[in-house]
N, CA, C and O atoms as CSV, one atom per row, in Angstrom:
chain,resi,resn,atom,element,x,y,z
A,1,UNK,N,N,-107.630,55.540,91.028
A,1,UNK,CA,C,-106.371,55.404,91.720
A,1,UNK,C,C,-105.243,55.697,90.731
A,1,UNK,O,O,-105.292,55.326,89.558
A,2,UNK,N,N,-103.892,56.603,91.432
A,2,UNK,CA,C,-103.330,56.648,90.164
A,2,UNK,C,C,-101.485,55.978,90.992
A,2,UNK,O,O,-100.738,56.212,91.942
A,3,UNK,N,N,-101.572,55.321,90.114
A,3,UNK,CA,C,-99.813,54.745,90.491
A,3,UNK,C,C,-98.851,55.637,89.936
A,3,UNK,O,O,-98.903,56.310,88.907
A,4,UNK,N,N,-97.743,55.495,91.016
A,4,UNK,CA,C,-96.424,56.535,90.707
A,4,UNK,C,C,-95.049,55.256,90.765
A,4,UNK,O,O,-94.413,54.908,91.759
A,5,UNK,N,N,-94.891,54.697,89.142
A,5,UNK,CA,C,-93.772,53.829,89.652
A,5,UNK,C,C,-92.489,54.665,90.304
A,5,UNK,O,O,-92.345,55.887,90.345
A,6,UNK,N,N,-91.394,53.380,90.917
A,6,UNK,CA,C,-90.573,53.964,91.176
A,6,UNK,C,C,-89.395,53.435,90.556
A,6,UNK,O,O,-89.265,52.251,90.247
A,7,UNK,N,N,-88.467,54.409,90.364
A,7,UNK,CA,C,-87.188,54.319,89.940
A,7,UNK,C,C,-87.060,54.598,88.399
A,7,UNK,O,O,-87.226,55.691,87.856
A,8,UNK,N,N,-86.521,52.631,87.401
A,8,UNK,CA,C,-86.513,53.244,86.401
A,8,UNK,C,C,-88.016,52.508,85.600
A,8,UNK,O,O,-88.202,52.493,84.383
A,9,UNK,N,N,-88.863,51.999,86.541
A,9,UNK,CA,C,-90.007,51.814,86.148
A,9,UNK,C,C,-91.051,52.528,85.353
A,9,UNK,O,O,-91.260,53.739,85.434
A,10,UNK,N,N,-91.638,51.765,84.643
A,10,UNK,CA,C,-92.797,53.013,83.783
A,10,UNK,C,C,-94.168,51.855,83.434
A,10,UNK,O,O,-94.172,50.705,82.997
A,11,UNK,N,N,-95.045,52.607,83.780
A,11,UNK,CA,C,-96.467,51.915,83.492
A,11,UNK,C,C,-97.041,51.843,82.526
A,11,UNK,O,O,-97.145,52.972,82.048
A,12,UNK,N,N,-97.625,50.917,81.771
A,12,UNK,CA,C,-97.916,50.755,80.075
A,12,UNK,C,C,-99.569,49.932,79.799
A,12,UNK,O,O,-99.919,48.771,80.010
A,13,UNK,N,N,-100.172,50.891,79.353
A,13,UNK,CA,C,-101.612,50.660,78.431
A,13,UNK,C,C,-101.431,49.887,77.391
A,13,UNK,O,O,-101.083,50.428,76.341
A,14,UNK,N,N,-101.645,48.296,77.438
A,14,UNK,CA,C,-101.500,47.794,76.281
A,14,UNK,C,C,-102.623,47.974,75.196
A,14,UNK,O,O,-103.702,47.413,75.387
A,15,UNK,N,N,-102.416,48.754,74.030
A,15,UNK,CA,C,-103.104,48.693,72.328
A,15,UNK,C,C,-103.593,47.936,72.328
A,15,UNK,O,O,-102.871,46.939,72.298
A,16,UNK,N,N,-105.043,47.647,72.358
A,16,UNK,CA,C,-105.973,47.020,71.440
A,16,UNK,C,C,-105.760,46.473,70.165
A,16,UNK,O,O,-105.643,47.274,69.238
A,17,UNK,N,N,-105.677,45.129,69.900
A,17,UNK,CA,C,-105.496,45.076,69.012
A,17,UNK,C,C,-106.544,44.695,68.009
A,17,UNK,O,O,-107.606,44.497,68.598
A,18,UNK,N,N,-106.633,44.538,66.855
A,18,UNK,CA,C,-107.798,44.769,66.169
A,18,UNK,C,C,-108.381,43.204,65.812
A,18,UNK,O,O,-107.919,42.827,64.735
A,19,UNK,N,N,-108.968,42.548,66.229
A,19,UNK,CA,C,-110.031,41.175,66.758
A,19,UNK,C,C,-110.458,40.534,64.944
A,19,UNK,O,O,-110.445,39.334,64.671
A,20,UNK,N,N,-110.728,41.404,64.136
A,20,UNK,CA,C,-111.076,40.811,62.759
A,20,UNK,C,C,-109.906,40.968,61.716
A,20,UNK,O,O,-109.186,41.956,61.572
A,21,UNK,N,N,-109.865,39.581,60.900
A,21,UNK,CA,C,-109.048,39.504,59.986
A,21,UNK,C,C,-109.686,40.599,59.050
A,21,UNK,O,O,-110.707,41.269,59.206
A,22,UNK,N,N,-108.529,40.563,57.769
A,22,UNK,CA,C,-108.620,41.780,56.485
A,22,UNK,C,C,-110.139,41.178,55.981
A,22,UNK,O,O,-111.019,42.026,56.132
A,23,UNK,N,N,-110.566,40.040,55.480
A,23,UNK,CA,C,-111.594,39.433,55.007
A,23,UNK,C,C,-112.724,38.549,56.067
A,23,UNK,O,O,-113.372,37.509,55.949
A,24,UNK,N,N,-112.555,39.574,57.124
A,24,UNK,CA,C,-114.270,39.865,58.116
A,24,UNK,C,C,-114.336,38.947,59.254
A,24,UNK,O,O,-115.207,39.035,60.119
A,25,UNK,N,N,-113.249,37.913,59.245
A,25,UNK,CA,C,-113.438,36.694,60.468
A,25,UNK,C,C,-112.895,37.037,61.480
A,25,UNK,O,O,-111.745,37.476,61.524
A,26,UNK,N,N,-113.792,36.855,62.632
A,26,UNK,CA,C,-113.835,37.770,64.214
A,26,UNK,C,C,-112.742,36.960,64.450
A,26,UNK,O,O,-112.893,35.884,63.871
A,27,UNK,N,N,-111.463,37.048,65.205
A,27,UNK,CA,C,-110.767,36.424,66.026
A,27,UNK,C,C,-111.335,36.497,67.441
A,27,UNK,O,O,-111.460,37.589,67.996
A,28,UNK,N,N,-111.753,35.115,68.158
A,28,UNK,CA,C,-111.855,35.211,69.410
A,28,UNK,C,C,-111.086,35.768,70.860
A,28,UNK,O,O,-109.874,35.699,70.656
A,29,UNK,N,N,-111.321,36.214,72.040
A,29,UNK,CA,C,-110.012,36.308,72.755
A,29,UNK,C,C,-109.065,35.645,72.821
A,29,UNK,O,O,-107.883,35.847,72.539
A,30,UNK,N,N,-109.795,34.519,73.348
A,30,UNK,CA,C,-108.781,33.214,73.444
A,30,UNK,C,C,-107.316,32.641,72.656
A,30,UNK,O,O,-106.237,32.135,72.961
A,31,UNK,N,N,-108.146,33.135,71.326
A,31,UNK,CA,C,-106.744,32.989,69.888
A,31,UNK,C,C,-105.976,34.033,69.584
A,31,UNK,O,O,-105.124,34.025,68.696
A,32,UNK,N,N,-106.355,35.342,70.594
A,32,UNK,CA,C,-105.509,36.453,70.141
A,32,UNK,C,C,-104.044,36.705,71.015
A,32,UNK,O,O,-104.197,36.845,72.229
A,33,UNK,N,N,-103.083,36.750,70.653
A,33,UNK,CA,C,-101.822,37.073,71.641
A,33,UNK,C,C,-101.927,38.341,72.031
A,33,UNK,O,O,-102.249,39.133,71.146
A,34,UNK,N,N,-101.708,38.859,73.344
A,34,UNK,CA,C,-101.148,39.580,74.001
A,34,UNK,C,C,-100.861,40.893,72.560
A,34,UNK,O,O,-100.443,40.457,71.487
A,35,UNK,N,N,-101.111,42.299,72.704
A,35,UNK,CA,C,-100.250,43.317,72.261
A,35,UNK,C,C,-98.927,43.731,72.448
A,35,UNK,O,O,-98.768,44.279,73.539
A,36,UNK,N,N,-97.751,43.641,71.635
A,36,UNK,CA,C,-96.778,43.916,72.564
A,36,UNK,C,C,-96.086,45.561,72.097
A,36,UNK,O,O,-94.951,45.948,71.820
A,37,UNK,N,N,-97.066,46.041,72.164
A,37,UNK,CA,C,-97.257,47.680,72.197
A,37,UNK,C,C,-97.998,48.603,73.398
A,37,UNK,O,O,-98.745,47.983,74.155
A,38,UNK,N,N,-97.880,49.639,73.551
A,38,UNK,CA,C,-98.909,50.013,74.364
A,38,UNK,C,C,-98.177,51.904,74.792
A,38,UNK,O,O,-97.111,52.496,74.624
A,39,UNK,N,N,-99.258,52.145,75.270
A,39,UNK,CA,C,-99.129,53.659,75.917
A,39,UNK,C,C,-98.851,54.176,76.844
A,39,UNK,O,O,-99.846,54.482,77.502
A,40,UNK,N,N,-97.572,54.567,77.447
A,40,UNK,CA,C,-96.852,55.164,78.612
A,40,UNK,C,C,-97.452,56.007,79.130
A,40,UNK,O,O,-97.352,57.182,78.775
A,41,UNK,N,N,-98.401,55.512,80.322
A,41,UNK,CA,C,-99.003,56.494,81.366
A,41,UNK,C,C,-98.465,57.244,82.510
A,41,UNK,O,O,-98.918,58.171,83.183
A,42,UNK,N,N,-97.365,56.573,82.537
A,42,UNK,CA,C,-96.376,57.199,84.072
A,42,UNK,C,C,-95.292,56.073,83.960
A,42,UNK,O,O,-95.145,54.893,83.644
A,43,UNK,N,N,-94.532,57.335,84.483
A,43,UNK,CA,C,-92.708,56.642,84.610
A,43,UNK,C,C,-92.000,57.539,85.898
A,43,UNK,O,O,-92.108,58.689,86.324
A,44,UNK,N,N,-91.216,56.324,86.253
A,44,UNK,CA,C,-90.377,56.593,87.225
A,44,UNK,C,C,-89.572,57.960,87.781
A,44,UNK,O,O,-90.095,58.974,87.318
A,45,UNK,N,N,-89.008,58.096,88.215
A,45,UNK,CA,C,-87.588,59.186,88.418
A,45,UNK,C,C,-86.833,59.105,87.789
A,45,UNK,O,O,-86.384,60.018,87.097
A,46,UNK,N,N,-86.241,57.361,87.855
A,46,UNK,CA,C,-84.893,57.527,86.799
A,46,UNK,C,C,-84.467,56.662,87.084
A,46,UNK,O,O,-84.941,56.061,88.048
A,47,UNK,N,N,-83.138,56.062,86.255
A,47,UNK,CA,C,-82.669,54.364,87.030
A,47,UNK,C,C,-80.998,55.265,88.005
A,47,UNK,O,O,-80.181,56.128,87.684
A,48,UNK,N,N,-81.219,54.487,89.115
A,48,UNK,CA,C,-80.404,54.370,90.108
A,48,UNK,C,C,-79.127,54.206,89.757
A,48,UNK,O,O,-78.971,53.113,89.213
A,49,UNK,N,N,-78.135,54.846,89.842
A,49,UNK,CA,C,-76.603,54.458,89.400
A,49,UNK,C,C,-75.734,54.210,90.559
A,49,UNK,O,O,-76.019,54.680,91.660
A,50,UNK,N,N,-74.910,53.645,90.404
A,50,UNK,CA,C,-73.999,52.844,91.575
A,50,UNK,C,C,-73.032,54.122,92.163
A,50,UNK,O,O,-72.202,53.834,93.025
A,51,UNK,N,N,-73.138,55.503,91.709
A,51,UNK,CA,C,-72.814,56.357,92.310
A,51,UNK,C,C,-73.729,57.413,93.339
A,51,UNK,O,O,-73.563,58.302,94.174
A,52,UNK,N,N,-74.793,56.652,92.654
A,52,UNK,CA,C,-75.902,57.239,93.621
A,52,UNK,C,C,-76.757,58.121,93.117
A,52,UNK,O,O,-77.859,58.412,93.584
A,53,UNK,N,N,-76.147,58.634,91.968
A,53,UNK,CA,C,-76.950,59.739,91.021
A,53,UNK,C,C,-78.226,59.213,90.423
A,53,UNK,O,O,-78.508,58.030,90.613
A,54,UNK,N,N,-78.924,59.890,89.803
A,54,UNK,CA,C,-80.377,59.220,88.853
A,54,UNK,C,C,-80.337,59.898,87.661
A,54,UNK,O,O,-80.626,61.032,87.279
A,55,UNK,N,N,-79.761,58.577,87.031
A,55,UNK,CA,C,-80.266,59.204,85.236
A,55,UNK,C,C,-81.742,59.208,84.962
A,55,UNK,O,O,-82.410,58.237,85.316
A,56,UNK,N,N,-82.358,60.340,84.293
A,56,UNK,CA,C,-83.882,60.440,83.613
A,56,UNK,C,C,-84.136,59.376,82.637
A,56,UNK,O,O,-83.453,59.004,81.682
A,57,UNK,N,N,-85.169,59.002,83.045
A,57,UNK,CA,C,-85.499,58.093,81.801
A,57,UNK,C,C,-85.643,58.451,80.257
A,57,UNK,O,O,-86.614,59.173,80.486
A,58,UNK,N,N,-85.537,58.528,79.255
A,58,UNK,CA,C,-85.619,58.137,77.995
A,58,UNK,C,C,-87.066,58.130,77.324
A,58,UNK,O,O,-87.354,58.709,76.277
A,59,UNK,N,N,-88.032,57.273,78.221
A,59,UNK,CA,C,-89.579,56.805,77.845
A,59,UNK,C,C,-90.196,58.500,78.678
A,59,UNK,O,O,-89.756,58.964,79.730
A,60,UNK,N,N,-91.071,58.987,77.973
A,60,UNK,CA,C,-91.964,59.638,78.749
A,60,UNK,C,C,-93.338,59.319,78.682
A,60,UNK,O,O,-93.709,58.643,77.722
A,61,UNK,N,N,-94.178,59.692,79.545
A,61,UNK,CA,C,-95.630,59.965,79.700
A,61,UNK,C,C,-95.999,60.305,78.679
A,61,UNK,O,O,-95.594,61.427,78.374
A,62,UNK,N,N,-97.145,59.417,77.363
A,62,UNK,CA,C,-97.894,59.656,76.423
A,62,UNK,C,C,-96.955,59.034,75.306
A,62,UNK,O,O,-97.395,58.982,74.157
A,63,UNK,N,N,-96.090,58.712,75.495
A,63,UNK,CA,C,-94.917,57.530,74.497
A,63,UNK,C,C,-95.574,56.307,74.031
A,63,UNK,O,O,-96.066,55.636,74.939
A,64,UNK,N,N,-95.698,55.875,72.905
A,64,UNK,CA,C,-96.092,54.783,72.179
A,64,UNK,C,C,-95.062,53.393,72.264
A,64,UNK,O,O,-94.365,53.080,71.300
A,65,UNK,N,N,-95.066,52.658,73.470
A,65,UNK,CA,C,-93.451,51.892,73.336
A,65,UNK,C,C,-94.092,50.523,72.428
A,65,UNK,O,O,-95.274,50.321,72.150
A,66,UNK,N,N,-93.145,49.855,72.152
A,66,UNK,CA,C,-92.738,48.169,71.862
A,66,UNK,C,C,-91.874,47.758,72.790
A,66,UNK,O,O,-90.847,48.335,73.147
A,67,UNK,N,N,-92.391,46.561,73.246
A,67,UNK,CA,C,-91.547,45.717,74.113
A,67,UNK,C,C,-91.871,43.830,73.624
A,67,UNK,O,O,-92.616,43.274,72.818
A,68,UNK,N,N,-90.939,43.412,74.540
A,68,UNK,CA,C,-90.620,42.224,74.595
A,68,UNK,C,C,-92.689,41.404,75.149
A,68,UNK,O,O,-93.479,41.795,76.009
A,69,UNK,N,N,-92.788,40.208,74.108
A,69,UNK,CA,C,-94.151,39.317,74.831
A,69,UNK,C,C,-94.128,39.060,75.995
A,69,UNK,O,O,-95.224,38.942,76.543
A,70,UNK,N,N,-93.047,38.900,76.709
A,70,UNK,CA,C,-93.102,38.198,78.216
A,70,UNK,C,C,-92.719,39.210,78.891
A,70,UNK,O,O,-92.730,38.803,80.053
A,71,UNK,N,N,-92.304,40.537,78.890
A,71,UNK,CA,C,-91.476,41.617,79.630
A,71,UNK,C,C,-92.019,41.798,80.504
A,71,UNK,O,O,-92.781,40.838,80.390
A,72,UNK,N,N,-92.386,42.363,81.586
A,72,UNK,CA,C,-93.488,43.118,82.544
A,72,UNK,C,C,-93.781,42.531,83.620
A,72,UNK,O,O,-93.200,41.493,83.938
A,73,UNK,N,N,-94.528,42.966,84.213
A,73,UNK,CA,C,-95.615,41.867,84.938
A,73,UNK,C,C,-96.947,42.684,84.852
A,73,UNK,O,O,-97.096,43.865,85.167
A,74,UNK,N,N,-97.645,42.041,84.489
A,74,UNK,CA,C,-98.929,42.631,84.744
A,74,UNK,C,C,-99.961,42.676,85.649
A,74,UNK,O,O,-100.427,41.623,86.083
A,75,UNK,N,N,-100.455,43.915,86.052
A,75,UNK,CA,C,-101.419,44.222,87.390
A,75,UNK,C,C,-102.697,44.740,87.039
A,75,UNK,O,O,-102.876,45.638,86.215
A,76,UNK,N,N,-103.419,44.258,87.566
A,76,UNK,CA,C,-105.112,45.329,87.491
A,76,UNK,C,C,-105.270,46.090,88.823
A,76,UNK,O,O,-105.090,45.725,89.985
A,77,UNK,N,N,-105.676,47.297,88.273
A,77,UNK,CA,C,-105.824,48.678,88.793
A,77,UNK,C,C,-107.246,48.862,88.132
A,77,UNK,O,O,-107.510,48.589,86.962
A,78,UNK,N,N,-108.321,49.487,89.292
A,78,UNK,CA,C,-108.989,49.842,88.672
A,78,UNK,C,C,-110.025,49.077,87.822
A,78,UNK,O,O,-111.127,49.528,87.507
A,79,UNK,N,N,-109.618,48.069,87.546
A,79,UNK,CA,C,-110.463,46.673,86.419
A,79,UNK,C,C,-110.041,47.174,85.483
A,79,UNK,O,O,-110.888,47.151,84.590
A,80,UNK,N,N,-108.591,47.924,85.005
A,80,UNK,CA,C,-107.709,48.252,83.915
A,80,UNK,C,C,-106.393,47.475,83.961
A,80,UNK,O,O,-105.465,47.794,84.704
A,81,UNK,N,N,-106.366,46.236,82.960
A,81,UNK,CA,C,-105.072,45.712,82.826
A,81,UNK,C,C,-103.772,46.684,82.711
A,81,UNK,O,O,-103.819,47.560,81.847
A,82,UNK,N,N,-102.708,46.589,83.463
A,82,UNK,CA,C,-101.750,47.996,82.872
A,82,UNK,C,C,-100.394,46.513,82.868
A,82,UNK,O,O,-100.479,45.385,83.352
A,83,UNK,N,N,-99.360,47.123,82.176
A,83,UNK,CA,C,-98.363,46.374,82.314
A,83,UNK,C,C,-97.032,47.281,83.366
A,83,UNK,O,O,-96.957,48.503,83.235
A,84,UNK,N,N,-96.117,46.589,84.304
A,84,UNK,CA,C,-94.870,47.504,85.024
A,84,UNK,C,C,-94.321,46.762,84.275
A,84,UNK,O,O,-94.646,45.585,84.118
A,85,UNK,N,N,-93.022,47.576,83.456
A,85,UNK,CA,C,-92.082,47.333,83.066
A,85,UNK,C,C,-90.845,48.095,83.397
A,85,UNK,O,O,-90.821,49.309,83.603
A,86,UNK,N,N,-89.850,47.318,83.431
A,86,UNK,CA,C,-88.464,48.456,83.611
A,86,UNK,C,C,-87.953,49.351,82.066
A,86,UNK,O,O,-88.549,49.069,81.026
A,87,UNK,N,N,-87.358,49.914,82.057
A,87,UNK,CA,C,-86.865,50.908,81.310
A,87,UNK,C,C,-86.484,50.178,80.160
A,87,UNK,O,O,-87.065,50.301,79.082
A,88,UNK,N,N,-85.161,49.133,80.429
A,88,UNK,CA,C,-84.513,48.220,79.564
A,88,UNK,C,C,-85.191,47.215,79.001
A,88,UNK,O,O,-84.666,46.717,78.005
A,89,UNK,N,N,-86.371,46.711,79.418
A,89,UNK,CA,C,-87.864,45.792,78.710
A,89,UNK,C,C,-88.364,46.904,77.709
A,89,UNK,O,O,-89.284,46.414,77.054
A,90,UNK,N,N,-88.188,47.853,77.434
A,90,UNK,CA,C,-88.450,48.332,76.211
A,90,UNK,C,C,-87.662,48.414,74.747
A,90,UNK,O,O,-86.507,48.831,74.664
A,91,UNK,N,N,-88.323,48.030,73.776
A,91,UNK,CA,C,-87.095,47.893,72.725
A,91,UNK,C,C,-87.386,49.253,71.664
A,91,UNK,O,O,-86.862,49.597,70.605
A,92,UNK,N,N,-88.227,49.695,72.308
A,92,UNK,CA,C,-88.465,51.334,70.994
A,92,UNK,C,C,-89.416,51.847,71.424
A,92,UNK,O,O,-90.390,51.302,71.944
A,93,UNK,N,N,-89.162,53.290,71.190
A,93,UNK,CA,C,-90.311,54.345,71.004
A,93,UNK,C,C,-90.686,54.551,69.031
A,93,UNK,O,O,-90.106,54.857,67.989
A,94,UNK,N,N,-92.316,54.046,69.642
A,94,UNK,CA,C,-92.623,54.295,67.890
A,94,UNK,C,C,-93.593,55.405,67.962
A,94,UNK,O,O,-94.659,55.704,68.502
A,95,UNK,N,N,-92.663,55.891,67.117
A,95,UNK,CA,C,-92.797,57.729,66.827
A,95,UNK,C,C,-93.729,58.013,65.190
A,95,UNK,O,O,-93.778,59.162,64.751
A,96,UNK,N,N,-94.380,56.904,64.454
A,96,UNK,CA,C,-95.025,56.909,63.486
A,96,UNK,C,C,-96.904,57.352,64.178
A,96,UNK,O,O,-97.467,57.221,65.265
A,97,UNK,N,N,-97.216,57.784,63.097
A,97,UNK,CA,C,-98.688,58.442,63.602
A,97,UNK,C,C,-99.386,57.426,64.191
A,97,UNK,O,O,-99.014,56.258,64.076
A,98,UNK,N,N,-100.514,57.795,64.910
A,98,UNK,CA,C,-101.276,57.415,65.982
A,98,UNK,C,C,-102.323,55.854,65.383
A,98,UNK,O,O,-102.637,54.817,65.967
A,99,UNK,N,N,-102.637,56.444,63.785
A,99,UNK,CA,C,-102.810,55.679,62.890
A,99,UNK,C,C,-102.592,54.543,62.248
A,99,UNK,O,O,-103.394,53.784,61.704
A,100,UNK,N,N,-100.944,54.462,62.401
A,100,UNK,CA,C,-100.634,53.390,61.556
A,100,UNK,C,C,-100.365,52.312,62.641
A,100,UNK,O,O,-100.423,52.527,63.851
A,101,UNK,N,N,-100.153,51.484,62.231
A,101,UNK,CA,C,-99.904,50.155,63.386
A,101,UNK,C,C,-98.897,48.973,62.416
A,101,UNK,O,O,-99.085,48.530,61.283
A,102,UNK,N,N,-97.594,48.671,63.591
A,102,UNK,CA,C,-97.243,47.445,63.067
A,102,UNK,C,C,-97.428,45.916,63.093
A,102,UNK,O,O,-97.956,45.195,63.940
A,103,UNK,N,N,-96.842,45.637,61.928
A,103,UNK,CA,C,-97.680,44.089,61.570
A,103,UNK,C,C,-96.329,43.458,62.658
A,103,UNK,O,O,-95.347,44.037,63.122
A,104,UNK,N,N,-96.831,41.982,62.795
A,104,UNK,CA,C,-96.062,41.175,63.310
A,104,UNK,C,C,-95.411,40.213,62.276
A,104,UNK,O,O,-96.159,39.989,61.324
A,105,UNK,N,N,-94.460,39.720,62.234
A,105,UNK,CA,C,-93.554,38.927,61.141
A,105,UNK,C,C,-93.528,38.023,61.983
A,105,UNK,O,O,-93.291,38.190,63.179
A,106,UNK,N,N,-93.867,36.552,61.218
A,106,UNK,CA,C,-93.730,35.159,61.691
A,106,UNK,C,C,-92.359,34.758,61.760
A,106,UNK,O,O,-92.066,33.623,62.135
């Protein structure tokens, strides 16, 4: 099944995140938080303006975003967790290789 959000909505693959510490100890599910990264599979038209026009979104299809822990709502499709988020629940496109990954700061 494939979803087409609407407006300034965009649909997000949350990153895996990696389950073992640097020195080999499995983190369980249970103790792991939420990713708050993930991969832009589909986006909207555009957000709605009070003149009626539609600005393009910003995020495209295959975009690496960061967003907010609580932003979204999340739906299963498929028996694939995806997150809907609006446009403005995103705080960056990270444009660093596919490779690297950021740490979280306490």
């Amino acid at each position: 099944m494939e979803i087409r959000p609407l407006y300034d909505r965009i649909i997000v693959k949350r990153i895996d995140q990696q389950r073992q510490t640097a020195s080999g100890i499995v983190i369980p599910d249970s103790a792991t938080e939420k990713p708050e990264q993930g991969d832009v599979i589909a986006v909207g038209t555009g957000r709605l303006l009070h003149d009626g026009n539609i600005r393009p979104l910003q995020v495209a299809k295959g975009d690496r975003v960061l967003f907010g822990k609580y932003a979204g709502q999340t739906v299963k499709v498929d028996d694939q967790e995806l997150l809907v988020l609006k446009e403005e629940d995103v705080l960056g496109i990270i444009e660093a290789s596919p490779s690297a990954s950021l740490k979280k700061v306490a």
